[in-house]
C-alpha positions, -999 to 999 in steps of 0.1 A, spaced: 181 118 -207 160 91 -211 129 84 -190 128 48 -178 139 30 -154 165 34 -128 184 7 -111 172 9 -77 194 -8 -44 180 -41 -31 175 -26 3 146 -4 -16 130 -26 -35 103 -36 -12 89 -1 -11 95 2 -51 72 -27 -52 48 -18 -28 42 17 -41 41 4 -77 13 -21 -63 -7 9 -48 -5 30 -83 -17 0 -101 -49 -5 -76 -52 34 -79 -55 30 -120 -76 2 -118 -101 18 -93 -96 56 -90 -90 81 -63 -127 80 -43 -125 41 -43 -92 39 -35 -96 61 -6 -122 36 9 -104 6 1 -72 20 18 -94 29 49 -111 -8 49 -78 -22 47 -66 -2 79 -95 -12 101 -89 -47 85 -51 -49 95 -57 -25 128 -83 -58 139 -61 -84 127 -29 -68 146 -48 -69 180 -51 -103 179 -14 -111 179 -13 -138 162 -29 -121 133 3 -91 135 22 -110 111 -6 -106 82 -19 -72 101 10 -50 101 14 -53 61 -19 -50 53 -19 -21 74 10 -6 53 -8 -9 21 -39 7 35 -24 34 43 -2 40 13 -32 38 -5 -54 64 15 -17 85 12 -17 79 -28 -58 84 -33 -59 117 -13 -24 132 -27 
C-alpha cells in the first residue's frame, strides 16, 4: 500500500484544507506558540462575532483558532 494521497469527496474538502492549514502553522511555529496563537485567534473571532456584522469574518476565524489550540495541545 502506498502512502499518499487519497481522493477525498468535495463535500470534505474544506476541512481537508483547513486542517492541512493548521499543521502547516503548527510546523512553522511549534506546539507552545501555536497554542497562544489559537487562543488570540478565538478572543479575536469571539470579539468580532459580537458585533454582527463582523460574524461573517468571526465565525471562521473562530474555527481556526480553535483547531489550532485542538492540534497544539493533542
Amino acid at each position: 500500500m502506498t502512502a499518499g494521497t487519497r481522493a477525498t469527496p468535495i463535500l470534505f474538502a474544506p476541512f481537508v484544507w483547513l486542517w492541512q492549514l493548521v499543521t502547516f502553522i503548527l510546523g512553522l511555529t511549534g506546539r507552545l506558540l501555536a497554542v497562544v496563537v489559537g487562543f488570540l485567534l478565538l478572543s479575536v473571532g469571539l470579539l468580532l462575532t459580537l458585533t454582527l456584522v463582523g460574524a461573517i469574518i468571526g465565525i471562521p476565524v473562530l474555527i481556526v483558532g480553535f483547531a489550532l489550540v485542538v492540534r497544539g495541545l493533542f
